[in-house]
BANUTI-424570 format. One record per residue: x, y, z of N, C-alpha, C in turn; residue number from 1; residue in three letters. Coordinates in nm, 3 decimals. Example, Ala and Ser with C-alpha at 12.3 -4.5 7.8 and 13.67 -1.06 7.14 Angstrom:
// BANUTI-424570
<<1.319; -0.569; 0.780>; <1.230; -0.450; 0.780>; <1.320; -0.330; 0.780>; 1; "ala">;
<<1.285; -0.225; 0.708>; <1.367; -0.106; 0.714>; <1.290; 0.003; 0.787>; 2; "ser">;
***
This chain:
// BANUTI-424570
<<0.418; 3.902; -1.842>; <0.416; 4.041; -1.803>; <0.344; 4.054; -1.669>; 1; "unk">;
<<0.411; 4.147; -1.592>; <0.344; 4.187; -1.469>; <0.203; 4.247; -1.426>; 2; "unk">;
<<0.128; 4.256; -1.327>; <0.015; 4.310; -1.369>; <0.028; 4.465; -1.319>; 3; "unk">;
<<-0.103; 4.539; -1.411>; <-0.042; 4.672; -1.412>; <-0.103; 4.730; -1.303>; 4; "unk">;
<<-0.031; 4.825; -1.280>; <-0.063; 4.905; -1.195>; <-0.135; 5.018; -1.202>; 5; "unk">;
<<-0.247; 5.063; -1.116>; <-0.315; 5.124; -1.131>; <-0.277; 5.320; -1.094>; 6; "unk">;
<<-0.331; 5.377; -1.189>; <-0.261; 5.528; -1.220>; <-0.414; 5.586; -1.213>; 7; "unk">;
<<-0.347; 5.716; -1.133>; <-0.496; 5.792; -1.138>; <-0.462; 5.959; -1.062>; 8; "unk">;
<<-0.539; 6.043; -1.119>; <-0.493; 6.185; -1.102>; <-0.570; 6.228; -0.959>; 9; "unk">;
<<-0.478; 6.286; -0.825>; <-0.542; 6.320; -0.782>; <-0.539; 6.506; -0.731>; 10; "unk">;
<<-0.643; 6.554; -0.688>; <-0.684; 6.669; -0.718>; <-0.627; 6.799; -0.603>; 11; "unk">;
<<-0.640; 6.760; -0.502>; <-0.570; 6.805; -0.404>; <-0.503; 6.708; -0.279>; 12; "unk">;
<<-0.438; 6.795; -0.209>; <-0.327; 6.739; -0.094>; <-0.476; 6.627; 0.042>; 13; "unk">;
<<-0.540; 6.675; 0.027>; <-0.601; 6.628; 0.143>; <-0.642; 6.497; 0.033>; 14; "unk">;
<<-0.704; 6.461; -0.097>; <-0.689; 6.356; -0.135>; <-0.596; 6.271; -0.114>; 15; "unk">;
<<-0.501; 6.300; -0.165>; <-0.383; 6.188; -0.181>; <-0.360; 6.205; -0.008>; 16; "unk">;
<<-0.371; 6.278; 0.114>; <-0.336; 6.168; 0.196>; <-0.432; 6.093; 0.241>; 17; "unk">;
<<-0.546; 6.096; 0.206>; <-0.675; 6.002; 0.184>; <-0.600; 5.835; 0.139>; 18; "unk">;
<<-0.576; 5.828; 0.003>; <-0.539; 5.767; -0.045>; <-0.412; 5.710; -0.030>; 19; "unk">;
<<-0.326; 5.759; 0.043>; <-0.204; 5.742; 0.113>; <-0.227; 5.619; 0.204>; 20; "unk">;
<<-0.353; 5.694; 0.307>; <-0.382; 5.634; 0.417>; <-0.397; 5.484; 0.380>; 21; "unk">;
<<-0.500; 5.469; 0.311>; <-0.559; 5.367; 0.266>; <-0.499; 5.249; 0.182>; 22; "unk">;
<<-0.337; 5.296; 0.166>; <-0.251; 5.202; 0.065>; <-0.158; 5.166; 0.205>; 23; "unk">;
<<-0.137; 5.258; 0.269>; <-0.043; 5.226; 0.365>; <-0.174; 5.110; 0.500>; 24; "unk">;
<<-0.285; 5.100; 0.458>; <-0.361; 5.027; 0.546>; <-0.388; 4.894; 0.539>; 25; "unk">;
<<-0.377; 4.883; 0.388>; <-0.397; 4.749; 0.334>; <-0.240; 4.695; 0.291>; 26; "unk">;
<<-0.159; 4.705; 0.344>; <-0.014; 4.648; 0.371>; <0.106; 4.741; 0.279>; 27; "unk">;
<<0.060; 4.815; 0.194>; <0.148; 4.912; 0.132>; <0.237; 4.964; 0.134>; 28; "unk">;
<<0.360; 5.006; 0.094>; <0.453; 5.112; 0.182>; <0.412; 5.236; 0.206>; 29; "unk">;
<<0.346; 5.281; 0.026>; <0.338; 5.378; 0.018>; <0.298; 5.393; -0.115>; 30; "unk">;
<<0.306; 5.582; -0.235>; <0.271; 5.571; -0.367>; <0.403; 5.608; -0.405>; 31; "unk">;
<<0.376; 5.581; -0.574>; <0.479; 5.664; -0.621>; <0.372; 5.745; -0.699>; 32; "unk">;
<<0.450; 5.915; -0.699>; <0.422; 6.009; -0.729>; <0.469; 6.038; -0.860>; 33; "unk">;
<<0.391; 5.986; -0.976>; <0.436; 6.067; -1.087>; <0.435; 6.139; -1.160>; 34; "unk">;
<<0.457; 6.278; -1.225>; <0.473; 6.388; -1.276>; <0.362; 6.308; -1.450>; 35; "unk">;
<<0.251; 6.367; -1.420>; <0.195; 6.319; -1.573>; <0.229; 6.329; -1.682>; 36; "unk">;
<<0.321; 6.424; -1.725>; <0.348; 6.453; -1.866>; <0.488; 6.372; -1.912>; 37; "unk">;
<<0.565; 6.353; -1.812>; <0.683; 6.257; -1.787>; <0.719; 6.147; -1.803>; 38; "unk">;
<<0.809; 6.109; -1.924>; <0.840; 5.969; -1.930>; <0.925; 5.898; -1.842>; 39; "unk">;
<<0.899; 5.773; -1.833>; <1.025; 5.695; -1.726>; <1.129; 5.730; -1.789>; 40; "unk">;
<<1.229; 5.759; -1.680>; <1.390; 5.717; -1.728>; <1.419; 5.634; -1.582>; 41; "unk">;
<<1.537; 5.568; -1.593>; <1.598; 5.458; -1.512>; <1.681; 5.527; -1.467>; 42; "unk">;
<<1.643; 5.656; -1.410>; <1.740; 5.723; -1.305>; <1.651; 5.798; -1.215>; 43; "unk">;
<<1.735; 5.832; -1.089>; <1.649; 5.951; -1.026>; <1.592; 6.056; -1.063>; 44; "unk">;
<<1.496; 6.113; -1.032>; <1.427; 6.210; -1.113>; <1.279; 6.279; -1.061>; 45; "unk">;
<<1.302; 6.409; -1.035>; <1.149; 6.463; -0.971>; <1.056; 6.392; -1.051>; 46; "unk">;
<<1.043; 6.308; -1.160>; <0.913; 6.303; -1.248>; <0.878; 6.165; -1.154>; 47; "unk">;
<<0.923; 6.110; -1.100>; <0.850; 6.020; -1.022>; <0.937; 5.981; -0.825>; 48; "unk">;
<<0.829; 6.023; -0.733>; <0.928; 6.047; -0.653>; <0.803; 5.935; -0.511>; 49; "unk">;
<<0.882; 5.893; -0.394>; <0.839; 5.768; -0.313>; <0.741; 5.891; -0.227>; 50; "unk">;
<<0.643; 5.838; -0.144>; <0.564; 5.910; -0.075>; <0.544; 5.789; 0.027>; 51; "unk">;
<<0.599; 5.836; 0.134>; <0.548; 5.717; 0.265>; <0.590; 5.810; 0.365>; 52; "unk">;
<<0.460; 5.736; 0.470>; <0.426; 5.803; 0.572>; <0.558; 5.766; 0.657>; 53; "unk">;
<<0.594; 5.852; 0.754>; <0.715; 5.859; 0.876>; <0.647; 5.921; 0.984>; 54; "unk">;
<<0.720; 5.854; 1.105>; <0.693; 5.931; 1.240>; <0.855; 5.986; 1.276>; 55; "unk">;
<<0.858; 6.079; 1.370>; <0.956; 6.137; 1.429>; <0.937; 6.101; 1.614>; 56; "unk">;
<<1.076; 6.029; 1.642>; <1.063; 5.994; 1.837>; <1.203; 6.068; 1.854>; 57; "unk">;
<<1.207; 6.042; 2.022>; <1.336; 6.092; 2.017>; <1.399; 5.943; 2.109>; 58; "unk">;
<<1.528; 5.932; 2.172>; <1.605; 5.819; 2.199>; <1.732; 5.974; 2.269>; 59; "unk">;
<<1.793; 5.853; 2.348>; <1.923; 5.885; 2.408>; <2.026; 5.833; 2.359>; 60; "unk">;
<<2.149; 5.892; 2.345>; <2.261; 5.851; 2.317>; <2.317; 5.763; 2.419>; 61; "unk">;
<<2.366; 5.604; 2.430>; <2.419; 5.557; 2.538>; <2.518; 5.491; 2.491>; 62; "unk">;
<<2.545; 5.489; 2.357>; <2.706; 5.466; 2.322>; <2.749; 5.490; 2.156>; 63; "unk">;
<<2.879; 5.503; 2.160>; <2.927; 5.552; 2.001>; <3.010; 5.391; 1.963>; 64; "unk">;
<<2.971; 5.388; 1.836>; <2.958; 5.268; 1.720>; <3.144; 5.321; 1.652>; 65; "unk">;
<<3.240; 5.268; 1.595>; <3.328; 5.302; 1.557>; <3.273; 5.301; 1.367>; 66; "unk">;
<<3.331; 5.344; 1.287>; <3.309; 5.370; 1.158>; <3.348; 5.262; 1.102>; 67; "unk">;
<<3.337; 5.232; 0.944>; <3.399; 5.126; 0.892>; <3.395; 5.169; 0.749>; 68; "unk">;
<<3.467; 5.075; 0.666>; <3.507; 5.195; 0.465>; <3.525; 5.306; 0.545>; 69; "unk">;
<<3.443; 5.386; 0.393>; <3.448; 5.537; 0.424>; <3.494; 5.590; 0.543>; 70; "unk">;
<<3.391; 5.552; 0.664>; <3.359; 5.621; 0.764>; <3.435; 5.558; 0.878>; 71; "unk">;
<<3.593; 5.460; 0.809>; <3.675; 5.466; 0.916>; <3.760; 5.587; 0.974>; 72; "unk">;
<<3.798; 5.557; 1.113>; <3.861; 5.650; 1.201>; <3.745; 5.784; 1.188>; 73; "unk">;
<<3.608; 5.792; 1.190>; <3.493; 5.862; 1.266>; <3.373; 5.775; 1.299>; 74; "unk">;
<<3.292; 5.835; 1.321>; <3.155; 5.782; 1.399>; <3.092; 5.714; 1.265>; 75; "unk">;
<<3.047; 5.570; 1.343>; <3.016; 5.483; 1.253>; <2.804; 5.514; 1.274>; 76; "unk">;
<<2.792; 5.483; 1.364>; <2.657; 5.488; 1.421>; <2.637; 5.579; 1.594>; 77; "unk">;
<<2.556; 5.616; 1.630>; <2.501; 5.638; 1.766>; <2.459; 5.472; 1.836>; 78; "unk">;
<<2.475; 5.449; 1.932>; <2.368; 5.354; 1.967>; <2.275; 5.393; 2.083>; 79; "unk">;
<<2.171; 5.419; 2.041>; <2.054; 5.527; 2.127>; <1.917; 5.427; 2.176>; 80; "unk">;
<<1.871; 5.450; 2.263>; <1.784; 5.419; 2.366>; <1.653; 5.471; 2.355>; 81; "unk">;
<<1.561; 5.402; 2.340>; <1.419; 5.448; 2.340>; <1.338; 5.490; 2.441>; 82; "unk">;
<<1.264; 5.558; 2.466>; <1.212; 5.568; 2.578>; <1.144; 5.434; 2.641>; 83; "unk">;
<<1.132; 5.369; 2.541>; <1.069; 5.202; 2.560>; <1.168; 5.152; 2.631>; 84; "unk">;
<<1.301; 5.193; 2.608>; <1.391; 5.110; 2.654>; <1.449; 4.981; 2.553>; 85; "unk">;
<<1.395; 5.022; 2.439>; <1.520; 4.940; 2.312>; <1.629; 5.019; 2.255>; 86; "unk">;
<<1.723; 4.955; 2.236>; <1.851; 5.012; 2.180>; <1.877; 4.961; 2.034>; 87; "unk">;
<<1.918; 5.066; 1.955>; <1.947; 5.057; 1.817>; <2.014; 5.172; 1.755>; 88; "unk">;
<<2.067; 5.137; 1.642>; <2.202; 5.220; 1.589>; <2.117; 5.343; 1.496>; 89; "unk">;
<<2.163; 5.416; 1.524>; <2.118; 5.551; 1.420>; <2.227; 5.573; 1.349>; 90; "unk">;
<<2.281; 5.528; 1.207>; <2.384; 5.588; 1.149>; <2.323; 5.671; 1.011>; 91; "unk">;
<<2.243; 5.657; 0.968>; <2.166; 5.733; 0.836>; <2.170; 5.837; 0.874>; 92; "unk">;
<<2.154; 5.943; 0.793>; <2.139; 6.069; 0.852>; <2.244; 6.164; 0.905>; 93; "unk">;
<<2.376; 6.092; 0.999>; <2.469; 6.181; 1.025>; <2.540; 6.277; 0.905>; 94; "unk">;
<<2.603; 6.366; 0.930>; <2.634; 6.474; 0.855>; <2.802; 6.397; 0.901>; 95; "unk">;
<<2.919; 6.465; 0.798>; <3.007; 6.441; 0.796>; <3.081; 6.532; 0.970>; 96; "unk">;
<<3.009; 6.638; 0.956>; <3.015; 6.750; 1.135>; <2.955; 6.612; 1.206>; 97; "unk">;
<<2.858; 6.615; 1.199>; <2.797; 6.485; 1.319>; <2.901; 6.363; 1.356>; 98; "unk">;
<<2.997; 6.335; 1.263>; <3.000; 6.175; 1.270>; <3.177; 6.251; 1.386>; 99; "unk">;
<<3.238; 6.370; 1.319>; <3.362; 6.403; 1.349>; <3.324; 6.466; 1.516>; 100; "unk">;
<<3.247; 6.524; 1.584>; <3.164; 6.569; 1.677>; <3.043; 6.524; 1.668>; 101; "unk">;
<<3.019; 6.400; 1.771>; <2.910; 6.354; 1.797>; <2.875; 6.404; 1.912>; 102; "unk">;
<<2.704; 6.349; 1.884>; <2.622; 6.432; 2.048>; <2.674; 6.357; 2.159>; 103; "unk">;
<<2.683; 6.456; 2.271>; <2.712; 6.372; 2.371>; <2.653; 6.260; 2.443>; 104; "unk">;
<<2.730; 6.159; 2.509>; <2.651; 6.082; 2.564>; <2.524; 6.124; 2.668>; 105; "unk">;
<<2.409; 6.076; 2.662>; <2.327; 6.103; 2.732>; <2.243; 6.237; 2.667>; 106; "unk">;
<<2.267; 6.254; 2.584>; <2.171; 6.397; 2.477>; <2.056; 6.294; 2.441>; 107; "unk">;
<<1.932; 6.362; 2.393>; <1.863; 6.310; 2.313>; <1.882; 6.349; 2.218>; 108; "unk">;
<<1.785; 6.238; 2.133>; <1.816; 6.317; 1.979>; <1.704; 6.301; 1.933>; 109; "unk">;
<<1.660; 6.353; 1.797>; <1.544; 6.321; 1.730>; <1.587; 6.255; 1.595>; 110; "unk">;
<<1.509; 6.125; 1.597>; <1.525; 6.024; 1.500>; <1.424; 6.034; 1.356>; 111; "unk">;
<<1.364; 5.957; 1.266>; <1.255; 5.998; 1.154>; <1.290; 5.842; 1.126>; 112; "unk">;
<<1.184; 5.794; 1.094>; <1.155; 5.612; 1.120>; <1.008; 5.565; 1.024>; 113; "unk">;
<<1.017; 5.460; 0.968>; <0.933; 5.419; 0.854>; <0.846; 5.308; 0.948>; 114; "unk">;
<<0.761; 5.348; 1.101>; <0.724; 5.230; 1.148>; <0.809; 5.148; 1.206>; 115; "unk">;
<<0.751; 5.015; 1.286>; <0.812; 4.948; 1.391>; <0.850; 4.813; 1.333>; 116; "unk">;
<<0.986; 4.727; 1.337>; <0.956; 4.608; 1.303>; <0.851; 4.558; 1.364>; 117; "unk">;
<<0.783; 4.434; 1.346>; <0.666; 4.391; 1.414>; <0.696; 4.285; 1.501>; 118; "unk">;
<<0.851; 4.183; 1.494>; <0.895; 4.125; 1.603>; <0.982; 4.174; 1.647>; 119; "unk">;
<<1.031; 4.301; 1.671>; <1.115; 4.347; 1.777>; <1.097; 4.441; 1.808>; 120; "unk">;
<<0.998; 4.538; 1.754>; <0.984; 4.692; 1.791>; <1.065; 4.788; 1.725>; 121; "unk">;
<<1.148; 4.719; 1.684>; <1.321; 4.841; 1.686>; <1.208; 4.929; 1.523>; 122; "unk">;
<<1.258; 5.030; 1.519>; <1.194; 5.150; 1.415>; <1.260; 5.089; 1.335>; 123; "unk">;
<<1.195; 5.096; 1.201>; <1.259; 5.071; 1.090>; <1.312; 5.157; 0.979>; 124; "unk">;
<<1.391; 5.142; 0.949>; <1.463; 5.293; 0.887>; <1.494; 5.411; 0.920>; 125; "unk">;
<<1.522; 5.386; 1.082>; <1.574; 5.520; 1.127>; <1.728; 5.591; 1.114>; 126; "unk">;
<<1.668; 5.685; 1.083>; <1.781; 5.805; 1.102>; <1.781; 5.935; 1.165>; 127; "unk">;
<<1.925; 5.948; 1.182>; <1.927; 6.088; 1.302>; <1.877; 6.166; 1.234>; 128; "unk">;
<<1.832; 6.311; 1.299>; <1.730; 6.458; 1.241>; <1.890; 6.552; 1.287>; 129; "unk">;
<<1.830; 6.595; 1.440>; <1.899; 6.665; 1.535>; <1.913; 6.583; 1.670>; 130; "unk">;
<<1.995; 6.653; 1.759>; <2.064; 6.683; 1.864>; <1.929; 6.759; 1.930>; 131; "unk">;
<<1.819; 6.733; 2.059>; <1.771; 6.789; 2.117>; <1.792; 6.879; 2.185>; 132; "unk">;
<<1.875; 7.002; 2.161>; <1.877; 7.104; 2.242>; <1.803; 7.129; 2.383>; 133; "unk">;
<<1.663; 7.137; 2.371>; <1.588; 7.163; 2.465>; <1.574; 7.028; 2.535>; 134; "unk">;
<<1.589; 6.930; 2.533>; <1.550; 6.803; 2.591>; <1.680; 6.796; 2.742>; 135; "unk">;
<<1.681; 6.755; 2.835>; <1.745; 6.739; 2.938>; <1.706; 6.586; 3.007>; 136; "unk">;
<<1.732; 6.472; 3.018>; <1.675; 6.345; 3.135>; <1.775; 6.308; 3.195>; 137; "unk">;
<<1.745; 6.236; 3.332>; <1.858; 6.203; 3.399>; <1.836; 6.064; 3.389>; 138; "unk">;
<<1.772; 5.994; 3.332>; <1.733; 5.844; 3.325>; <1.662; 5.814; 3.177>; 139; "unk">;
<<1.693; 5.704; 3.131>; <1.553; 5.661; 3.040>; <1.467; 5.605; 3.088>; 140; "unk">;
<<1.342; 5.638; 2.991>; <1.206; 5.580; 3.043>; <1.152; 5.709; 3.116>; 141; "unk">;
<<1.213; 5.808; 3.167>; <1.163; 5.959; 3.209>; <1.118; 6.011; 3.122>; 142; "unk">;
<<1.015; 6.091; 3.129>; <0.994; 6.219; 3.037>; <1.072; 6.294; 3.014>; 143; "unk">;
<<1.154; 6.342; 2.890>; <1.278; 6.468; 2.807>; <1.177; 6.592; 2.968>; 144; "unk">;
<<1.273; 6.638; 3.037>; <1.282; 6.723; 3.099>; <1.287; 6.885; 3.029>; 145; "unk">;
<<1.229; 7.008; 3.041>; <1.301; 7.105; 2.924>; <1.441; 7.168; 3.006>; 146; "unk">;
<<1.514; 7.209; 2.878>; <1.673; 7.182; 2.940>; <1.674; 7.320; 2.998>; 147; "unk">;
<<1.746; 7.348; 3.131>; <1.727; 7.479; 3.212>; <1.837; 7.522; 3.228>; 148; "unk">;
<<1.960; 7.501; 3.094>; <2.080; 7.518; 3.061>; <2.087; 7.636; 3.017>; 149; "unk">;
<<2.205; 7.744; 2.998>; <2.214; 7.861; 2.889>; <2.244; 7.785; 2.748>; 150; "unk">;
<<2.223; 7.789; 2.646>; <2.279; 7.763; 2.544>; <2.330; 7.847; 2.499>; 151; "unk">;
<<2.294; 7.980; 2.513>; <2.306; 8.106; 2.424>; <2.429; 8.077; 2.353>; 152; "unk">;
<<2.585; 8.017; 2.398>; <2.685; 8.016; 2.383>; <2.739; 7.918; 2.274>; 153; "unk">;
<<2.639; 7.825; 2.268>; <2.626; 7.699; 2.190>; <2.650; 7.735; 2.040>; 154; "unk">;
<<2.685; 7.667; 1.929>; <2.657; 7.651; 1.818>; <2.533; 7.577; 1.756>; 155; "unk">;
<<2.396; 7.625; 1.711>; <2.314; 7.505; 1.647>; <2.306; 7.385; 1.536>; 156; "unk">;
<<2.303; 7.352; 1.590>; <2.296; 7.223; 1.422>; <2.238; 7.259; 1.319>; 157; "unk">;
***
């Protein structure tokens, strides 16, 4: 048998990200959150749900990925640009609108990422959010410019 894992009630929000911190410090992903009165079942289920920390960056669009299964003949992935200047695929996250009308080339976007691999940098587990509206650059590696476009006319995401 495995060894057990340790369970313990905590009291408010500023605890547990105390304790968050501190699991995600000593090599952790993260907790699982479980509903006390709740038995396991072997399915999804609010009674026990993942808690890990994410950052949000943004990246440029500098080329479209073709689809594959499902998601042949539409958008398979983005392949977007860091301000670092690494390139990697954002396909998580698109909406079935996103993949049929993708952002244009050269949009930013805002990504949501579980941390950096540690030999390549590239984010790990990223996926698209939005389409930066307000963001405008004429280069990567620039600072997102704010966009001095009308949108008014636009549709939002």
């Amino acid at each position: 048998m495995g060894t057990p894992v340790e369970q313990f009630k905590v009291a408010d929000q500023t605890t547990l990200r105390a304790v968050l911190k501190r699991v995600v410090k000593q090599g952790g992903e993260g907790l699982m959150l479980h509903r006390g009165a709740s038995l396991y079942r072997a399915v999804r289920s609010d009674d026990l749900l993942k808690l890990k920390p994410y950052e949000d960056a943004e990246a440029k669009v500098v080329a479209y990925l073709p689809g594959k299964g499902k998601y042949a003949g539409t958008l398979g992935a983005l392949e977007v640009e860091s301000v670092d200047g690494l390139c990697f695929r954002l396909g998580a996250g698109l909406s079935n609108a996103d993949r049929r009308h993708p952002p244009q080339l050269g949009r930013w976007v805002t990504y949501r990422y579980n941390g950096l691999n540690e030999k390549t940098g590239i984010p790990r587990f990223a996926r698209f959010i939005r389409v930066r509206e307000d963001y405008d650059s004429l280069e990567i590696g620039s600072e997102p410019l704010i966009n001095t476009h009308n949108n008014s006319n636009q549709n939002s995401n």
